[in-house]
ZAMI-996590 format. One record per residue: z, x, y of N, C-alpha, C in turn. Coordinates in steps of 0.001 Angstrom, whole numbers, plus 500000, padded with zeros to 6 digits. Example, Ala and Ser with C-alpha at 12.3 -4.5 7.8 and 13.67 -1.06 7.14 Angstrom:
2
507800513190494310507800512300495500507800513200496700507080512850497750507140513670498940507870512900500030
//
This chain:
501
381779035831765812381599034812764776382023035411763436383090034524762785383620035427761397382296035013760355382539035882759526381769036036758224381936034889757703381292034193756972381704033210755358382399033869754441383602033218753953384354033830753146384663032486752016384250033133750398385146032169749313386442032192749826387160031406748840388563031189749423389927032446748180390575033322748273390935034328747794391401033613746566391420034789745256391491034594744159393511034384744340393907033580743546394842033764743252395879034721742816397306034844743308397797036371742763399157036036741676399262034713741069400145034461739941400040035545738963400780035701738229401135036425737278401084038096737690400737038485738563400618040275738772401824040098739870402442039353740855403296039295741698404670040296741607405254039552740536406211040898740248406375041339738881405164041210737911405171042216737007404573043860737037405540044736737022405033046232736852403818046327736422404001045891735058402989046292734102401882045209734394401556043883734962400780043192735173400041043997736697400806044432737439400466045232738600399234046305737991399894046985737655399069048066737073398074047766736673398005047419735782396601046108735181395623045812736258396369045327736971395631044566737510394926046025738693395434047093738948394685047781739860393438048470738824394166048736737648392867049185736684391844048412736547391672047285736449391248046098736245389760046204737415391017046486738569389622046467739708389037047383740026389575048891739790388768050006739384387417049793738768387914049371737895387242049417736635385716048293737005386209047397738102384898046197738321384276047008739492384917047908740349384532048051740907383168049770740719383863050320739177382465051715738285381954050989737785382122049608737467380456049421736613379749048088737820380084048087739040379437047315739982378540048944740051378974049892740709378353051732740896377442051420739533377614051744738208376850051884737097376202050853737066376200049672737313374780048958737038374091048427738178374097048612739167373944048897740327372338050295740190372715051318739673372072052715739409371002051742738574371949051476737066370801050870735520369706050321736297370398049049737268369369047859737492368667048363738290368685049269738932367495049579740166367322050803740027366370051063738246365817051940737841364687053012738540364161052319738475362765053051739409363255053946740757364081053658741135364871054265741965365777055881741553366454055072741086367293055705740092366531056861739743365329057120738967364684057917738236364148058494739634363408058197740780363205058685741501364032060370742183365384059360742106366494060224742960366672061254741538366420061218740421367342062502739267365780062680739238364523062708739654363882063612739756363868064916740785364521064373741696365018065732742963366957066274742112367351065583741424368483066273740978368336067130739751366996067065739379366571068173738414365571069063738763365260068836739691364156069500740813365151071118740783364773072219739991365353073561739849364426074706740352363437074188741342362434074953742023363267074670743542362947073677744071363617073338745249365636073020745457365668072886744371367341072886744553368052072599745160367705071436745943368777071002746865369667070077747095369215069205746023369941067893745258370072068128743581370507069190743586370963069246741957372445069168741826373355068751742761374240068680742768374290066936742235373551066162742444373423064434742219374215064261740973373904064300740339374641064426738826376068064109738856376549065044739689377901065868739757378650064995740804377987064630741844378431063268742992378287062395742429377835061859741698377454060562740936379128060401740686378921061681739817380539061303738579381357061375739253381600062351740678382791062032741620383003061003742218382035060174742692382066059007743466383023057814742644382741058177741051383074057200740007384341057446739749384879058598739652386403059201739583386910058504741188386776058859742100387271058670743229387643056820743132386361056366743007386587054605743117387821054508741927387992055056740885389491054780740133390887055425740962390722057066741085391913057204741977392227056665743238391462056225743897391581055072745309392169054053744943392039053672743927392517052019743568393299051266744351394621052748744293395768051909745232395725052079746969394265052171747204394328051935748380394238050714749018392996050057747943393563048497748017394088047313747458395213047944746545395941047251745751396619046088746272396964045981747740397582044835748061396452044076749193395072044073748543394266043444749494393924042273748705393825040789749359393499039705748507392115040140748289391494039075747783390046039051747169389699038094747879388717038405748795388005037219749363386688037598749105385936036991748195384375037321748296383555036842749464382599037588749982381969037812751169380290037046750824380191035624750893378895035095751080378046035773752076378105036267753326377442037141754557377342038685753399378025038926752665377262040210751727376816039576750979376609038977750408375930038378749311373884038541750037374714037355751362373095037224751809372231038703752380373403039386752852372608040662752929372128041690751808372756041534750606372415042189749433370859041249748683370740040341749666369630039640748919368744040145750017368609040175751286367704040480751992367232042170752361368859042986751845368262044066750819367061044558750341367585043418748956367123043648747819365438042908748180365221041924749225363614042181749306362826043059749836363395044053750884363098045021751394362900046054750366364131046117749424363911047176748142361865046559747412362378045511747545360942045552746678359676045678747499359742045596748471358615045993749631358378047214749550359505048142750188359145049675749928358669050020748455359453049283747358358998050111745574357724050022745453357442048698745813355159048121745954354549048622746588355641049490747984354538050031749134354572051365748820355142051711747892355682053067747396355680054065748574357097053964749180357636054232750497358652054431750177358998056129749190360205056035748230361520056225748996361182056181750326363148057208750849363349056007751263362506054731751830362570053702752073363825052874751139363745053064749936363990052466748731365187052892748072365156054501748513366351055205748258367559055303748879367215054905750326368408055029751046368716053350750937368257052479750496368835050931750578369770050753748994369678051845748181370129051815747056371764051802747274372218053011748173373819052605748212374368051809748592373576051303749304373536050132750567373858049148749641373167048770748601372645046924748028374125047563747055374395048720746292375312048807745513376798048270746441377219049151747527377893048828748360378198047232748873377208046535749075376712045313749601377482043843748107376980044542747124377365043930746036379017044320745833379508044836746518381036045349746319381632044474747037381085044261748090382006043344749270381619042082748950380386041602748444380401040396747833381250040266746593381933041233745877382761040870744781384180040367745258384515041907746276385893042201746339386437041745748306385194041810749097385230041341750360385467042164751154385250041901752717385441043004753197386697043787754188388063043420753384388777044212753784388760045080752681388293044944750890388259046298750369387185046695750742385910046710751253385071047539751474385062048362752833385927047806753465386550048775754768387559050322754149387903049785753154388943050646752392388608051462751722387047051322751068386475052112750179385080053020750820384643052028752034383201052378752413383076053650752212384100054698752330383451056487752877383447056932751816384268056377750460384072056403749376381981056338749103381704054916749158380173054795748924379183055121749746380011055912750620378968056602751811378847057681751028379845058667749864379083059701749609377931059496748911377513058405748347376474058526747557375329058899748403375240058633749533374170059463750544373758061266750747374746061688750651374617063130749999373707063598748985373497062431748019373094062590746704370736061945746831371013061680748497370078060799748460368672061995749419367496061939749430367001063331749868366545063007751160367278062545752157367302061849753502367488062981754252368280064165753697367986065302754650367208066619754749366232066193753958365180066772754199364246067109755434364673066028756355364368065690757930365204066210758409366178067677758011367020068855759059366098069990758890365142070473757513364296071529757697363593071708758664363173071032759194362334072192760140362933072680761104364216071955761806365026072329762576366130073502762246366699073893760775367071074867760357366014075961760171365503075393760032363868076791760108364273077186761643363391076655762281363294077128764033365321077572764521366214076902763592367289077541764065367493078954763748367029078913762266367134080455761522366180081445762056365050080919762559364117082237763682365002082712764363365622081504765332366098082046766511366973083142766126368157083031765168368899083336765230368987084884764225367945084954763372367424086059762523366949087258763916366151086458764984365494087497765828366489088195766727367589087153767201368423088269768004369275088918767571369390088796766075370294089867765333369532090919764930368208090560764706367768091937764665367237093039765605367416091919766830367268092768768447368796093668768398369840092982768050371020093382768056371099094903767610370131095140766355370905096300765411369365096878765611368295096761766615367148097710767313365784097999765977365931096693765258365040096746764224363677095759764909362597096128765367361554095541765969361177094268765508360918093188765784360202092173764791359236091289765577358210091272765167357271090232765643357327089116765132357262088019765870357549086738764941356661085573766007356320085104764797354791083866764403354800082826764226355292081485764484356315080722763889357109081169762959357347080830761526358838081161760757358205082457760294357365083491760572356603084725759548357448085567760873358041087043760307358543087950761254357533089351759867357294089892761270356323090856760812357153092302761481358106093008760793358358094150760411357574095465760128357790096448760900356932097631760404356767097666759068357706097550758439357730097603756567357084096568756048356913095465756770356056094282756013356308092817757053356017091800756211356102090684756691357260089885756050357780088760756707358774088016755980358982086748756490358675085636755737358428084496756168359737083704755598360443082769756720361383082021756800360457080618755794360387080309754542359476078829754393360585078157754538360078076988753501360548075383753793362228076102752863361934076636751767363018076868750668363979077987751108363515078381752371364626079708752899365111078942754179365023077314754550366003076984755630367185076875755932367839076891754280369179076862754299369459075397754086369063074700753947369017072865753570369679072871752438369691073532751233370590073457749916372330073699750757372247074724751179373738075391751344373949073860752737373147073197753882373394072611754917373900071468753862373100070763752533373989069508752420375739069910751156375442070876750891376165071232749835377656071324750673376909071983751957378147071887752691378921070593753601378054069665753389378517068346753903379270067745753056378604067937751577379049067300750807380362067603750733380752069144750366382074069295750131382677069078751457382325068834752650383323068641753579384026067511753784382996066157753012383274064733753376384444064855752007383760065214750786384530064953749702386011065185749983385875066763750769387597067141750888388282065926752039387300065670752845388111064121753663388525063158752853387813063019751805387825061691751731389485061817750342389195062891749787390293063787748753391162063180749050391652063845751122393172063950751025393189062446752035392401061813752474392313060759753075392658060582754698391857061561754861391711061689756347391370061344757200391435061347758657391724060401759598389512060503759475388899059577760610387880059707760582387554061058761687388252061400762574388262062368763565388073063931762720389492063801762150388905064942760999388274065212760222387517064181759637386735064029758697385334065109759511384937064283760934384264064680761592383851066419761882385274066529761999385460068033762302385667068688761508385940068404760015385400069234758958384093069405758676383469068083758943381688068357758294380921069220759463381914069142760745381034069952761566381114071641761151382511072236760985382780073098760662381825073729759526381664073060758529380807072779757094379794072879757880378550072606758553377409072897759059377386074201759931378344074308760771378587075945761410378174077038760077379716076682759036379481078079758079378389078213757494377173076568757134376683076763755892375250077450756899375749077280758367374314077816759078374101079173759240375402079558759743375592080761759399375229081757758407375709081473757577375592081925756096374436082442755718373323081170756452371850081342755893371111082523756607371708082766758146370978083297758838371717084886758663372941085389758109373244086469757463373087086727756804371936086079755678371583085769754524370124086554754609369395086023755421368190086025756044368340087414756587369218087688757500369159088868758632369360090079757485370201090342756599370604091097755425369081091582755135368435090495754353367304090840753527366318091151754271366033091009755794365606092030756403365044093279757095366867093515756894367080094579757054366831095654756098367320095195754567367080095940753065365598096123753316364796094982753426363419094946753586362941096443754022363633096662755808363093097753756776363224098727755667364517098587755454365002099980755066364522100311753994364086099565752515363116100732751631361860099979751481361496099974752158360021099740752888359060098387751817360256097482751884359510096128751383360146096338749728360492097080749052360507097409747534362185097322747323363325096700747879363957096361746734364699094568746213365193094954745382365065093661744635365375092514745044365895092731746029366106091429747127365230091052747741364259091637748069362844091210748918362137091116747723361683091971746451360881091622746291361039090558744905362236090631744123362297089400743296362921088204743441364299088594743730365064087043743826366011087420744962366055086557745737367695086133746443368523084968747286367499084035745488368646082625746082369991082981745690370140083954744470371626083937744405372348084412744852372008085767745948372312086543746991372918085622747764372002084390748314372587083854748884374124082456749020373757082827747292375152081477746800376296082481747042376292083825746595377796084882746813377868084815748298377362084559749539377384084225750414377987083097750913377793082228750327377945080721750594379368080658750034379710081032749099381070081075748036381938081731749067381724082987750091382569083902750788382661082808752031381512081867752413381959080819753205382827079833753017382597079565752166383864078289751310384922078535751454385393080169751051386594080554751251387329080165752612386129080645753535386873080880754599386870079417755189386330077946754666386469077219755566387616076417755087387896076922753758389454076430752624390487076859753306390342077983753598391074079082754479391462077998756055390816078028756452390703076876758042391412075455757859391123075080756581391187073252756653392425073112756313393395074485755298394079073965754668395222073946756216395371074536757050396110074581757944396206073414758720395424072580758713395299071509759394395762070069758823396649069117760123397606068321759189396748067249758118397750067435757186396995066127755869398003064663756361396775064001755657397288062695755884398435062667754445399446061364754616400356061112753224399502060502751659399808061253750787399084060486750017399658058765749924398436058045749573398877057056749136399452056281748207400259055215748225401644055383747181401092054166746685400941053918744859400865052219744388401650051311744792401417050134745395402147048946745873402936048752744652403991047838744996404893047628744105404204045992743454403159045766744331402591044752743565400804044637744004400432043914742843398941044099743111398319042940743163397121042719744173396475040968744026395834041334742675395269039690742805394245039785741095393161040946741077392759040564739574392120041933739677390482041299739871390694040354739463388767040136739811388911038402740121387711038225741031387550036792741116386190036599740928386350035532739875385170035098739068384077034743739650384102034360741367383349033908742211382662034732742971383507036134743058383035037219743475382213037996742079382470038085741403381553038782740235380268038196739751380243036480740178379219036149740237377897036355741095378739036593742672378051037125743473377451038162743601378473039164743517377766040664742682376949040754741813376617039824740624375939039410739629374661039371739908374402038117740634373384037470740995372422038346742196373338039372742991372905040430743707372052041325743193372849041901742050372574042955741627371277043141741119371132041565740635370170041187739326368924040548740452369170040158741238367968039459742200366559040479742018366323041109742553365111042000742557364701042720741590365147042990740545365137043746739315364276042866738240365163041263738554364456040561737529363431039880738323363053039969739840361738039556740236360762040434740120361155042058740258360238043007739651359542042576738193360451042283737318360374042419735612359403040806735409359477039674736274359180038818736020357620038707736939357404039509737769356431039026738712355654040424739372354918040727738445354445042180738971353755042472740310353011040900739771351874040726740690350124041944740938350341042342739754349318043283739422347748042482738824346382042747739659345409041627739215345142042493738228344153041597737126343353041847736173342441042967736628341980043729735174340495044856735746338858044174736478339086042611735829338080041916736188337875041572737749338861041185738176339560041003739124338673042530740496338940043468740174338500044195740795337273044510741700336689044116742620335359044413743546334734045407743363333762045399743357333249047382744034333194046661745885333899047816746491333831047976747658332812048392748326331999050100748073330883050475748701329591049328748494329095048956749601328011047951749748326974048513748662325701047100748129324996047352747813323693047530748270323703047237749303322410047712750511323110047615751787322428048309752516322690048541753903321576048567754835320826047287755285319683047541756235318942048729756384318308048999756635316953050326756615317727051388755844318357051260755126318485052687753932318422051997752756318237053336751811318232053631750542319294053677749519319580053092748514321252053630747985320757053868747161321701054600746599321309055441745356322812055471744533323163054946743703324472054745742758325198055773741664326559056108742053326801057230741204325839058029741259325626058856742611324739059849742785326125061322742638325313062295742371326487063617741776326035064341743130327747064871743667327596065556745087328586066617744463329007067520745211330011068597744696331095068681746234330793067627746495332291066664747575333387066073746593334281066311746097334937065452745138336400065157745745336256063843746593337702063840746604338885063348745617339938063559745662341079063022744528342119062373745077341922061083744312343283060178744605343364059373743371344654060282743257345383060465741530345479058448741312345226058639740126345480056952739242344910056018740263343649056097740905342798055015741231342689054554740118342112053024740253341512052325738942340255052225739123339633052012739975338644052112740137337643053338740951336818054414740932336354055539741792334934054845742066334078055395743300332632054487743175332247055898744294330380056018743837329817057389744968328512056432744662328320056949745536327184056746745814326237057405747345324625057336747418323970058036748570323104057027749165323190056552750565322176056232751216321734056970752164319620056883752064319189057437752503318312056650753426317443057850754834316999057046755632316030057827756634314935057504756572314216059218757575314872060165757178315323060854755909315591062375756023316973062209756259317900061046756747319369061508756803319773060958755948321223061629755255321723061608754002322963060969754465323444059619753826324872059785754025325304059730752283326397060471752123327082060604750780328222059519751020328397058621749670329720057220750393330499057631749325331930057655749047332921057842748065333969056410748598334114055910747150335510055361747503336438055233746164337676054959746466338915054605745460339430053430745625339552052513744615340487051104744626341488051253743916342806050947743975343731050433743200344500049104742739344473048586741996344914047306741892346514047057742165347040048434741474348495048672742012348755049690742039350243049510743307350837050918743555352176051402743407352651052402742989353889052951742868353883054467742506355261054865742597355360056377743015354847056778742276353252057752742285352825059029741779351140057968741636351493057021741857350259055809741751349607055347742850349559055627744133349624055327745126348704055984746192348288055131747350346731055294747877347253056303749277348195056872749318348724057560750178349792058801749726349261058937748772349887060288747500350522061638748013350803061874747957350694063770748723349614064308748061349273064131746739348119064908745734347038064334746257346930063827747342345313063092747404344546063690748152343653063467748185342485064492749172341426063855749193340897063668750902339974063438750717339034064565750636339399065742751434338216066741751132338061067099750019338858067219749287338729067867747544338808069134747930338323070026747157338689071785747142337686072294747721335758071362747856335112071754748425334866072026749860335479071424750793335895071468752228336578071682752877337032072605753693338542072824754528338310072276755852339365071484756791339550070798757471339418071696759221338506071366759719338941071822761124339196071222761884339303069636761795339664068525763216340010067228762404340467066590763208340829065210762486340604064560763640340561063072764449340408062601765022340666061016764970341082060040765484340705058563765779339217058391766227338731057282765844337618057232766974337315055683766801336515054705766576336761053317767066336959052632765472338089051894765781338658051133764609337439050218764012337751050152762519339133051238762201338744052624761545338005053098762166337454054708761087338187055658761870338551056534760953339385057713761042338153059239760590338422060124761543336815061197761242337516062640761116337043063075760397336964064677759553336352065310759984336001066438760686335458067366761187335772068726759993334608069375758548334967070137757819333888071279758036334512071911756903332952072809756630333690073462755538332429073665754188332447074021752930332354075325752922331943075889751625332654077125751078331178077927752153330220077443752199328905078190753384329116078179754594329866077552754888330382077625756215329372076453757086329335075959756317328628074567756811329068073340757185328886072879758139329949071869759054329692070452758721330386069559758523330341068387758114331258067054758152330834066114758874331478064781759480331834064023758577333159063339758347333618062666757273334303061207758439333659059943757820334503058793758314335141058377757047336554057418757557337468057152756846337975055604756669338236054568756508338889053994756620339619053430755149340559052317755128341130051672754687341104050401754211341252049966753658340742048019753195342237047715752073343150046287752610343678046041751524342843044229751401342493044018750493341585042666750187340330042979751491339993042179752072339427042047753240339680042500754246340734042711754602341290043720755679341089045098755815340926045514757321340556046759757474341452047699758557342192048938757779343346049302758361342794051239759100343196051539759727342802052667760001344536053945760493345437052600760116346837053155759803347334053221758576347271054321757699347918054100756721349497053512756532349987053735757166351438053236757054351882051561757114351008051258757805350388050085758703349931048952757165348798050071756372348293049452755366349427049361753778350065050201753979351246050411752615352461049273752998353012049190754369353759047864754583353373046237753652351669046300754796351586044611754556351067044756752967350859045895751947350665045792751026351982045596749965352939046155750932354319045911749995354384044175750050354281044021751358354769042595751709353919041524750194352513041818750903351865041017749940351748041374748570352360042146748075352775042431746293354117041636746138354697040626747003355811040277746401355313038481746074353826038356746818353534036946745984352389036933745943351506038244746007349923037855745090350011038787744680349128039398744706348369040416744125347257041244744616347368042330746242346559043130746501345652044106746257344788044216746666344139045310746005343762046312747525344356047813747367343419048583748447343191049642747485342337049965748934340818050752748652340916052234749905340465052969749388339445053760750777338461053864750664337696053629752045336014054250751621335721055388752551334661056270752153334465057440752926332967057480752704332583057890754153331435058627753773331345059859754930330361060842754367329895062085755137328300062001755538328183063098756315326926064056756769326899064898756937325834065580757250325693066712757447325833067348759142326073067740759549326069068407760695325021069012761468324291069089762607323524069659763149324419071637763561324015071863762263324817073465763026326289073519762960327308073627764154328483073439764624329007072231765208327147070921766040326928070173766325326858069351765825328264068370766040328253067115765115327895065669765892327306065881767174327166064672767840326374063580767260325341064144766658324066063615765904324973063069765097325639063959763882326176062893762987327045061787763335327627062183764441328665060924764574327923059715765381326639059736765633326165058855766305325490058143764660325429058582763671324339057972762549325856057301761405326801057970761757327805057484761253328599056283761460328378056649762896328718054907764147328178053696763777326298054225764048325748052881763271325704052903761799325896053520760907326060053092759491327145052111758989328265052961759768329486052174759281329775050618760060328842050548761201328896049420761769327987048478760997326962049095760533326527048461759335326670047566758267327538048645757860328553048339756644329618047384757011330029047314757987331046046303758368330675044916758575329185045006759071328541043518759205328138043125757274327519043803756857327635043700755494328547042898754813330024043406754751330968043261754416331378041621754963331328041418756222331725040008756451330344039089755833329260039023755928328074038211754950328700037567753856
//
């Protein structure tokens, strides 16, 4: 079934003028960097998201963004004449997908589900291209707006697998050259010391750096897709390599002056870029031997350069979700807000804003609530957090959040009957202690977080949700938590009949 297609812009006047030709490919260059540039403007929150990992100079692995940005933008002008003799048919089927996009964009931004959001960004930019220009130029350009994926932190999901590759491959080189090593997951324990492979020694900077430049040089000389292939594979060989001679080196220096020189003990990310640079060489060295495609030559004539029907489309794309964000927050009032923890609970005691030295943290709640009910001698401590809204660094599923706080370290986690989720801890005495968990967005009760950040995106795009967690603890019999989880069972079943009243 073909696509919906406007009907192509007219090509009078550029037909056989030189200089109208020309024009006219600049022309569409030119619609086609500021579809890229406002594309970025309008889907800010995003935007700022992604140049917070491209300034990220601790982890370093997207600081190259910047720098792809501006190539992607150079490239869409020198391409031009790749589709200089393509009509303009604007693409209604992109249009509708840049709108159904762009509601998904706003689901993930509300559910603050940021890679969600990030990876639909090249997408809706892309999406808005073929609704301008249609899709025989976006067949022409796509690998062009595929690099912006490079720039996006989607491969962050190769670390752990470059970790467990770099064990492997650190341990039999150092079986190789009869240097002993014990190894622990990523920790290798050396007579001279210990040396741990982390998250920042997987080699993930040099793995996309090297994709990047492999696609870029495809896309440079305009290469077949086969080669394209077999450069980026090549590009993952060296940049794996690299890491694990990188790794095996420091080592070895390690063995040899017994943990103390400056490679082990101060720096050697840059050890490892003169590394990476001696790889480059050699894969410049490899590629250049291999056949190039012809460059491509300007048509002797060019279609129009923009159709007004297509720029509207792009328009109205671009702008869809940005201005339903700006117009419709959907954020309730402070009044608006519940207290969640009940105010009685059948045969106990409450006791309100009671002070425990349990403190959990979940950054930019709007609302925090503690409280203690008591009952024959058993204590339950209740904590909860509401938010009225959520977004990145705002959000009821944070990385900074905790429910134990600093006072408890974790020895079990568990399911146990919906929807409570249970903690098995013990504090700085070594004292053991049962934590139930659940979730609430309005009335609803979730014991999946992921589960609960969805239908909360969903429903931030036409009311106004509010979630919550509530928690409460006990104390432990000893090591023996059966007792508590039986007083926890009926409390919270309690509380749940409560709650519907």
């Amino acid at each position: 079934m073909s696509s919906p297609r406007l009907p192509s812009a007219p090509l009078a006047g550029v037909a056989n003028d030189p200089t109208a030709s020309a024009r006219s490919l600049n022309l569409r260059a030119a619609g086609s960097i500021a579809i890229v540039v406002l594309g970025l403007l309008l889907f800010w929150p995003t935007t700022a998201s992604l140049i917070e990992h491209w300034e990220d100079t601790v982890r370093r692995t997207y600081t190259h963004g910047y720098l792809l940005v501006g190539i992607v933008l150079w490239l869409l002008w020198r391409n031009r004449v790749l589709w200089a003799e393509v009509p303009l048919r604007p693409s209604l089927l992109a249009f509708a997908g840049v709108i159904g996009a762009s509601v998904v964009w706003l689901i993930s931004l509300r559910a603050a589900v940021q890679i969600v959001h990030q990876l639909l960004l090249p997408l809706i930019i892309f999406g808005a291209f073929v609704s301008c220009y249609g899709w025989k130029a976006g067949r022409r350009l796509s690998l062009t707006f595929a690099l912006l994926y490079f720039a996006v932190p989607v491969w962050d999901a190769f670390t752990p697998l470059l970790q467990s590759a770099s064990v492997m491959a650190v341990q039999f080189l150092l079986r190789v050259v009869s240097i002993p090593a014990y190894v622990s997951g990523n920790v290798f324990t050396l007579p001279a010391g210990a040396l741990e492979v982390a998250d920042g020694c997987a080699g993930l900077h040099f793995f996309v750096v090297g994709l990047t430049i492999a696609a870029l040089y495809g896309e440079i000389n305009h290469d077949s897709l086969a080669t394209r292939l077999k450069l980026m594979a090549l590009a993952v060989i060296l940049a794996m390599v690299t890491n694990w001679v990188r790794i095996f080196i420091i080592a070895v220096v390690a063995q040899a002056t017994d943990m103390q020189h400056y490679l082990v003990r101060e720096e050697h990310y840059s050890f490892g870029w003169v590394l990476f640079a001696v790889a480059l060489v050699i894969f410049f060295l490899i590629v250049r031997r291999w056949p190039a495609a012809p460059e491509p030559q300007a048509a002797a004539t060019a279609g129009a350069p923009i159709s007004w029907r297509g720029a509207a489309l792009a328009a109205v794309g671009l702008l869809f979700a940005p201005l339903w964000q700006h117009v419709d927050d959907n954020i309730p009032t402070s009044a608006a807000l519940a207290h969640v923890l009940p105010n009685d609970v059948a045969g106990w005691t409450v006791t309100r804003d009671a002070h425990s030295d349990w403190q959990p943290v979940f950054n930019g709640a709007d609302v925090t609530e503690r409280a203690m009910f008591t009952s024959a001698g058993t204590v339950i401590e209740a904590y909860a957090a509401t938010y009225k809204d959520q977004h990145q660094g705002k959000e009821l599923m944070g990385f900074g959040n905790s429910l134990e706080g600093e006072s408890l370290r974790v020895r079990q986690r568990s399911s146990v009957e919906h929807p409570w989720l249970e903690t098995e801890a013990l504090d700085s005495g070594g004292a053991s202690w049962l934590l139930w968990h659940s979730y609430r967005l309005d009335e609803r009760w979730f014991d999946r977080p992921l589960s609960l950040q969805l239908q909360y995106g969903v429903g931030a795009l036409v009311g106004a949700p509010v979630s919550s967690i509530i928690a409460f603890r006990t104390a432990c019999n000893g090591t023996d938590c059966a007792e508590a989880r039986a007083t926890l069972q009926n409390f919270a079943a309690a509380v749940r009949a409560s709650d519907k009243q």
